[in-house]
N, C-alpha and C positions, 0 to 999 in steps of 0.2 A: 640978228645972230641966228645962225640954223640950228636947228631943231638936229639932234643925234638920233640917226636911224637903230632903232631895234633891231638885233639879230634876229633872224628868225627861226623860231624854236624847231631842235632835231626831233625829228618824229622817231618817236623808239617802234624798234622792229618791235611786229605785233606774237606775244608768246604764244608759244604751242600750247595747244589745249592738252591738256590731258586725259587720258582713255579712263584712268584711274575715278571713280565716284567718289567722294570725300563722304565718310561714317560719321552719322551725326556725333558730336561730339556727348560723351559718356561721363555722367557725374558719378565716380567711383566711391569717390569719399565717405558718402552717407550710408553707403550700403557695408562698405569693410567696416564701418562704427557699429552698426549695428548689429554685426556678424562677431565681433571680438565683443560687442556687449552679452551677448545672448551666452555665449562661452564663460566667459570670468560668472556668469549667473549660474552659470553648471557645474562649474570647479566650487564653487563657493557651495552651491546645493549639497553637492556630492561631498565637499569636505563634512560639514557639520554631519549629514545623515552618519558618516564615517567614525566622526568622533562621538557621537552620542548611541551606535550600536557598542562602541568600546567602552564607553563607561558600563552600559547595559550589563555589557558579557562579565565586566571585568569588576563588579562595584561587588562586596563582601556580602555574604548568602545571608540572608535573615534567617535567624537561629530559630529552629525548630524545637520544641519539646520534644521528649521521648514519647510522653502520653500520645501525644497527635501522630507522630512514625507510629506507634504500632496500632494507632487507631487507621490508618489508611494502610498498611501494611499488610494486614491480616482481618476477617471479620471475623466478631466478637466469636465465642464459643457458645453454648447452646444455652436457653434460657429455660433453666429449670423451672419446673411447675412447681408453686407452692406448694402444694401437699402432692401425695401421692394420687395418683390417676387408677380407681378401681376398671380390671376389664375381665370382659367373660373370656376363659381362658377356648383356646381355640382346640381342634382337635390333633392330638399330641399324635407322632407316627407311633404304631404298633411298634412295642419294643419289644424280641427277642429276650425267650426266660435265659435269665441270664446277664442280661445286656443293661449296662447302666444308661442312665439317663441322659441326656444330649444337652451341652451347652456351648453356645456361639459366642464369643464377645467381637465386637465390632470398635473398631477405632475411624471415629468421624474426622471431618476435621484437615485431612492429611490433605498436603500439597505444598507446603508453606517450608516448616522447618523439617526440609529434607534428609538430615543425618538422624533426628530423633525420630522421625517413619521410619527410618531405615534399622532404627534400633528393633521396635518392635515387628519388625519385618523378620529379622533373623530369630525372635522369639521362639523357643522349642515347642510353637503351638500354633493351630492351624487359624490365623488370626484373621479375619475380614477387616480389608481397609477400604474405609469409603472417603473420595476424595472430592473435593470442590473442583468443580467447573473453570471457576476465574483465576486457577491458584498459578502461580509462575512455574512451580516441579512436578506438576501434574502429570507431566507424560515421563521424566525418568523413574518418580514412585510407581506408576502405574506397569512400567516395565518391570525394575527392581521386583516388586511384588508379581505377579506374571512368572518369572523367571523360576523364582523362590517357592512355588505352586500354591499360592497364596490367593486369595477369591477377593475378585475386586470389585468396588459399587461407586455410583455415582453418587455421593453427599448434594442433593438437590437443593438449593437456597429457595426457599417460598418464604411469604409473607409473614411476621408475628403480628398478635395485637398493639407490639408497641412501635409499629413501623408509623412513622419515616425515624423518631427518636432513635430506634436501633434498627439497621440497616442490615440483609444477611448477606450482604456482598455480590458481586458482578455474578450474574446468570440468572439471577430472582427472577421468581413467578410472582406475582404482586394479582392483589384481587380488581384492579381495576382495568385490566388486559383485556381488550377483545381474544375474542381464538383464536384469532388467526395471529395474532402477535405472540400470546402465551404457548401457543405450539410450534414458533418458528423458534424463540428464545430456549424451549426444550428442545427441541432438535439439537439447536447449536451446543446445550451442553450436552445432552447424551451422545454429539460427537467430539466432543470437545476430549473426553477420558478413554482411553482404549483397555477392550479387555474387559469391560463389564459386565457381570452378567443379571445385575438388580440394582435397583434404586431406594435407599431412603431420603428421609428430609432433614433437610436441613432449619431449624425455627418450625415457621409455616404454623404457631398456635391458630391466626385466620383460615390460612388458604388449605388446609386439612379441615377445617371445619363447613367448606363450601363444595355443597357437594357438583354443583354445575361444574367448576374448577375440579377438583378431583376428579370426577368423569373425563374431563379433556385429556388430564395428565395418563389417565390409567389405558386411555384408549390407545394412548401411545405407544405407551410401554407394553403395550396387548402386541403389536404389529411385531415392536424391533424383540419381541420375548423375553422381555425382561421381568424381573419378579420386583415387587416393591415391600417393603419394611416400615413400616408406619413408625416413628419415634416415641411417635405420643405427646408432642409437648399441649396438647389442652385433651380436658375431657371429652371436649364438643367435633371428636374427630370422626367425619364419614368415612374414612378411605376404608373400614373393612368392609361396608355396602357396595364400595364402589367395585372393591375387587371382585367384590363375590357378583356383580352385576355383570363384572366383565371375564370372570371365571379364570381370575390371576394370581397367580404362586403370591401368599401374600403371608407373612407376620407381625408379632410384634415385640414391642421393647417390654421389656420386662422393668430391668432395673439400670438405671444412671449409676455408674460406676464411682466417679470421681464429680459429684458436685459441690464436694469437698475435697481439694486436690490436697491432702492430707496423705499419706500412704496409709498409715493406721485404720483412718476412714475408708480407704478404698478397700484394703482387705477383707473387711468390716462388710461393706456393701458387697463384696466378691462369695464370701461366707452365705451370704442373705440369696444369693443368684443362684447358688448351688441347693439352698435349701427350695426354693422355689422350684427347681429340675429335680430333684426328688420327689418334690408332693404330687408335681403334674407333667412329670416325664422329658421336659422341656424345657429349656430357658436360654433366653438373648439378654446381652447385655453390653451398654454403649460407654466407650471412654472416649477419652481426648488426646492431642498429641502434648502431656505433661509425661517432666521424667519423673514424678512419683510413681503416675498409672505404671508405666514401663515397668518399673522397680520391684512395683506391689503384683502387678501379673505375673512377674517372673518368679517371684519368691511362693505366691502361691502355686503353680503349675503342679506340684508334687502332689498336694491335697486334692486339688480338683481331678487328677488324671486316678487316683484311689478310687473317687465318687462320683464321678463323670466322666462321659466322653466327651472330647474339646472336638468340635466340629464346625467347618465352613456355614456360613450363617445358610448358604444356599441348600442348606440337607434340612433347615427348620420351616421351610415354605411350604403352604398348602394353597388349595383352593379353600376358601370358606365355607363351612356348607351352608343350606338355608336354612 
C-alpha cells in the first residue's frame, strides 16, 4: 500500500520588522497601591489632628475662681510696714511769710481700673498718679492725666522681702539681676508710661534696701532727669544715700493713706498728713486706686485747701544735702 505524501508546509511571508522598540513592560500596580496607601494615611492623619483641635477649642473652659482672676489681673497693692518707719525729715523748701504749708498726695497703683483713675483725675486737686509699667490702660491714664495737667510718675515694681510668695508684677527689678538685665527691664518701663517726670516704688522692702541696686536704678534716672520718691516700705532703705550720691530731686513718703481702706480711716490718716505739713512745712502722702480714698480725698479738700497747699508731688523734691 503507498504511503500518502505530506503536503509540503506554506512558508509564511517573513513580517516586517518594526522601527518601533518595544518599552519594557511596566508594573504599575504596586506603585498606584502605594501611592493611594500613603494618601488614605493623610486623610486619616489630618482627620483626627481636625477632630481633636475641635474638641480642644470647643470642650467647656475650666472654671476659674474670682480670687485667682484678680490675683493675675492686677498685682497686689502695697505691703504696708508693720509699724511705722521713723525718718530724718529732709530739708522743707523756704516758705513765704504767709504761705502755708505744701502737701502732695500721690495715687500709686493706676493703670488697671481705668474709670476709678479717671475719677481721681478729675479730683479738684493737683493729684500725682503714679502708674505701673505692666498695666493694660497705662497709656490712656497717662494721657487722660497729661491732658488734665495732672503730674505723672512711673509706680516702679522692685523686689519685697516676701518675693516670690508676693510677686509686684510684670517690670520688677528683683535683687538677683545682673546690670545689665536690671537696666534694660528699667529702660523698658520708664518707656513703657509717657509723660513722666519721677519715679517711685513700687514694694521693693529688699531692693531699696541694696544699695549696689539702688545706685543702678538712680543712675538712671540721673540721665533721663527724672526725680525719684522713695515709699518707704522697710526701714533698711538706701535710696536717700543713693540720691544724694547722685545729686537727685529726691523725697519721701510721709504717711500711707488708705492701709485701712475704710473712708473714716483715711480721713483720719489725711488729718495726721496735714498735721505732719504744719510741723515740718511739708508732707507726701500715698493712696490706692479704692473708691473710699477717692471719696475721703474729695470730701476732705475744703479743710486741707484752709491749711495747706495741695501741690504736684514734683514741687516737694530736693537734692539731699550731706
Amino acid at each position: 500500500m503507498a504511503k500518502k505524501q505530506s503536503k509540503p508546509k506554506k512558508k509564511s511571508a517573513p513580517r516586517a520588522k518594526s522601527t518601533k522598540k518595544k518599552a519594557p513592560p511596566q508594573n504599575r500596580q504596586p506603585t498606584l497601591l502605594f501611592v493611594i496607601l500613603i494618601l488614605l494615611v493623610g486623610v486619616v492623619a489630618g482627620s483626627g489632628l481636625f477632630l481633636l483641635k475641635s474638641r480642644l477649642i470647643h470642650k467647656a473652659p475650666v472654671p476659674v475662681k474670682p480670687a485667682t482672676i484678680e490675683k493675675f489681673s492686677r498685682p497686689d497693692f502695697e505691703i504696708y510696714p508693720a509699724r511705722v518707719i521713723p525718718k530724718k525729715p529732709l530739708a522743707a523748701p523756704a516758705l513765704a511769710p504767709g504761705k502755708r504749708p505744701m502737701v502732695a498726695i500721690i495715687i500709686d497703683d493706676m493703670g488697671y481700673e481705668q474709670k476709678l483713675c479717671e475719677k481721681f483725675i478729675r479730683l479738684a486737686a493737683p493729684i500725682t498718679c503714679s502708674i505701673l509699667p505692666g498695666s493694660p490702660h497705662r497709656l490712656e491714664i497717662a494721657q487722660y492725666a497729661h491732658k488734665k495737667g495732672k503730674c505723672v510718675m512711673l509706680h516702679l515694681p522692685m523686689e519685697p522681702v516676701q518675693y516670690p510668695a508676693v510677686n509686684p508684677g510684670p517690670g520688677a527689678l528683683l535683687s538677683s539681676m545682673g546690670p545689665d538685665t536690671l537696666i534694660r527691664i528699667l529702660k523698658q518701663d520708664i518707656n513703657s508710661v509717657p509723660y513722666i517726670s519721677g519715679v517711685n516704688n513700687h514694694m521693693g522692702s529688699r531692693l531699696t534696701a541694696d544699695s549696689d541696686k539702688m545706685n543702678q536704678v538712680l543712675s538712671i534716672l540721673k540721665t533721663r532727669r527724672l526725680f525719684f520718691i522713695d515709699s518707704r516700705t522697710t526701714a533698711k532703705t538706701v535710696a536717700r544715700s543713693s540720691a544724694r550720691l547722685f545729686a537727685l530731686p529726691f523725697a519721701e513718703r510721709d504717711v500711707f493713706l488708705d492701709n485701712n481702706p475704710s473712708e473714716k480711716k483715711i480721713r483720719k490718716q489725711i488729718k495726721k498728713l496735714i498735721l505732719i505739713a504744719e510741723k515740718t512745712g511739708v508732707a507726701i502722702g500715698i493712696g490706692h486706686p479704692h473708691e473710699s480714698t477717692c471719696k475721703a480725698i474729695a470730701a476732705m479738700i475744703p479743710e486741707m485747701e484752709k491749711r495747706v497747699r495741695l501741690v504736684p508731688a514734683s514741687r516737694l523734691v530736693s537734692i539731699p544735702p550731706l
